[in-house]
C-alpha positions as CSV (number, residue, x, y, z in Angstrom):
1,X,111.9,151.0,119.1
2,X,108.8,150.2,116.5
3,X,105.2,150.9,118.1
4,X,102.6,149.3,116.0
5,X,99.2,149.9,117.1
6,X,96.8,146.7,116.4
7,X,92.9,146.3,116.8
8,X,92.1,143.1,119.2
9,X,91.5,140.7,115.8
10,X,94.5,141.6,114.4
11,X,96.3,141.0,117.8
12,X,94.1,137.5,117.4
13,X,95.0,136.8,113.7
14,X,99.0,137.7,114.2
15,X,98.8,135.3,117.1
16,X,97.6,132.6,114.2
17,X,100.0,133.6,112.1
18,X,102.4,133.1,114.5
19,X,101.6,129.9,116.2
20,X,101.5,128.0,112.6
21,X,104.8,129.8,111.4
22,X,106.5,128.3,115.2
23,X,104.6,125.0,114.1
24,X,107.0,124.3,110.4
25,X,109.7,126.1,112.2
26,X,109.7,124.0,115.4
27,X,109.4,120.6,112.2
28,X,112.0,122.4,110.1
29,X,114.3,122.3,113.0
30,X,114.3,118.8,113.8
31,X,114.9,117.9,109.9
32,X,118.1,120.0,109.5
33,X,121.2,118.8,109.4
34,X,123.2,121.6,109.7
35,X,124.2,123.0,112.9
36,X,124.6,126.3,112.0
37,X,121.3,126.7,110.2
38,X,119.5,125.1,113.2
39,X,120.5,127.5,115.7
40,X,119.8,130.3,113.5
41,X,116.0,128.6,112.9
42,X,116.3,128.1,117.0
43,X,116.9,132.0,117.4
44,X,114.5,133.1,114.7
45,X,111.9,130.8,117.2
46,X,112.9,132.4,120.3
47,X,112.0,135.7,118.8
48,X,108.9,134.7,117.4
49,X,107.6,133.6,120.8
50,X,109.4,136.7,122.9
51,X,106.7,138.5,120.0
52,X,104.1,136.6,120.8
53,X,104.0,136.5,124.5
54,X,104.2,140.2,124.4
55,X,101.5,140.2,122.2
56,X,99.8,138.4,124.4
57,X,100.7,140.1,127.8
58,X,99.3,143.8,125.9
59,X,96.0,143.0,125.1
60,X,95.3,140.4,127.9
C-alpha cells in the first residue's frame, strides 16, 4: 500500500478535485448507452468516493 502524506489544503483541494470529477462522472453515466462502459464509470465512482471519504475521515 501507497502512503501519501498531504498538508490540510491539499487534502481540501483533492477533495475539489474530486467532488467536480464525481459531478461529469455521475452526468457521464446517465448519458451512456453502453452497459459495459457504465459499470466500469460506476466502479471508477465507487473508488473515487471510497478515496474521498477516507480522505475525509484522516484529517477530520
Amino acid at each position: 500500500m501507497t502512503h501519501l502524506e498531504l498538508s490540510e489544503a491539499e487534502v481540501e483541494a483533492l477533495g475539489e478535485v474530486f467532488e467536480t470529477y464525481l459531478s461529469d462522472l455521475r452526468m457521464e453515466i446517465v448519458a451512456t448507452d453502453r452497459a459495459e462502459f457504465r459499470e466500469g464509470l460506476k466502479t471508477r465512482k465507487e473508488l473515487i468516493l471510497s478515496m474521498l471519504e477516507r480522505m475525509q475521515a484522516g484529517h477530520a
